[in-house]
C-alpha positions in Angstrom: 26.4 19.9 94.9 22.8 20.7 95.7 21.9 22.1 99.0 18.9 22.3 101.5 17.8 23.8 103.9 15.7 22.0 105.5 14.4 20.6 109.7 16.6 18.1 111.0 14.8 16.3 114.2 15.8 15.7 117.6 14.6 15.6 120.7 13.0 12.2 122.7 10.0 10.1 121.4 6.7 12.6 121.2 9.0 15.5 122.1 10.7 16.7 118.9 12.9 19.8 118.8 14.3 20.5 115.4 17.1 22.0 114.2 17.3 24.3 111.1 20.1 22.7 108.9 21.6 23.7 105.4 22.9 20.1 103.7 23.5 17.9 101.2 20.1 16.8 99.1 21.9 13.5 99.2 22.4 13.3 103.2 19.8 11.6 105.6 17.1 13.7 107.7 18.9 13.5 110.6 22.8 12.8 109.2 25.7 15.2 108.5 24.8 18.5 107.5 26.8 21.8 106.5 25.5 24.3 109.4 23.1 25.0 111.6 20.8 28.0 110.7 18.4 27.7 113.2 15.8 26.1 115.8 12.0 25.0 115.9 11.0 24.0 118.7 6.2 23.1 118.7 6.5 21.7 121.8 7.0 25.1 123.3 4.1 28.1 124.0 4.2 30.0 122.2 6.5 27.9 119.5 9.9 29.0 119.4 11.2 29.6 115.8 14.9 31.2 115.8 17.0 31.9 112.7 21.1 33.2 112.4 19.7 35.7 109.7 22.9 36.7 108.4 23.6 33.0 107.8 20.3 32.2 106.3 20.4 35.0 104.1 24.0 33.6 102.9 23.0 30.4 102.5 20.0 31.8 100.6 22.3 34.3 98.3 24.6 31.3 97.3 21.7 29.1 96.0 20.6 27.0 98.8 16.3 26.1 98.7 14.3 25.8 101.4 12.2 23.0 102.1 8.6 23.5 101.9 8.4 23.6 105.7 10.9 25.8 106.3 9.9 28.3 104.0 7.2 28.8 105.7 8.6 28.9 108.9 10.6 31.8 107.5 7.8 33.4 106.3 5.9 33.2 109.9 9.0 34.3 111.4 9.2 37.6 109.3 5.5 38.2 109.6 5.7 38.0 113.2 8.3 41.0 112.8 11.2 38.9 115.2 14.7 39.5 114.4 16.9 36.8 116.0 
């Protein structure tokens, strides 16, 4: 089974909110997922990026690849020197 981690969207129309989601490669965008990792949120200021580190780095120990996106959200996270 290959896995993801990748943005999953919520939120209302021209308001998204996305959630940081490790899943199936074979699930939809916003369908069934294994867990929630995290949360982006642009609409906010300054943008809100949170991650579960212990669970990311898990999830990134056992294999799971990051989208595009989300790698670099966790690379502006760790730049900005946050820890949640």
């Amino acid at each position: 089974m290959a896995v993801k981690i990748r943005l999953a969207r919520h939120g209302g129309k021209k308001s998204p909110f996305y959630r940081i989601v490790v899943a199936n490669v074979e699930s939809p965008r916003d369908g069934r997922f294994i867990e929630q990792v995290g949360v982006y949120d642009p609409g906010r200021s300054p943008t809100l990026i949170q991650f579960r580190a212990e669970k990311l780095a898990a999830w990134l120990k056992k294999g799971a690849r990051p989208t595009q996106t989300v790698a670099q959200l966790i690379r502006k996270h760790e730049a900005a020197g946050t820890t949640s």
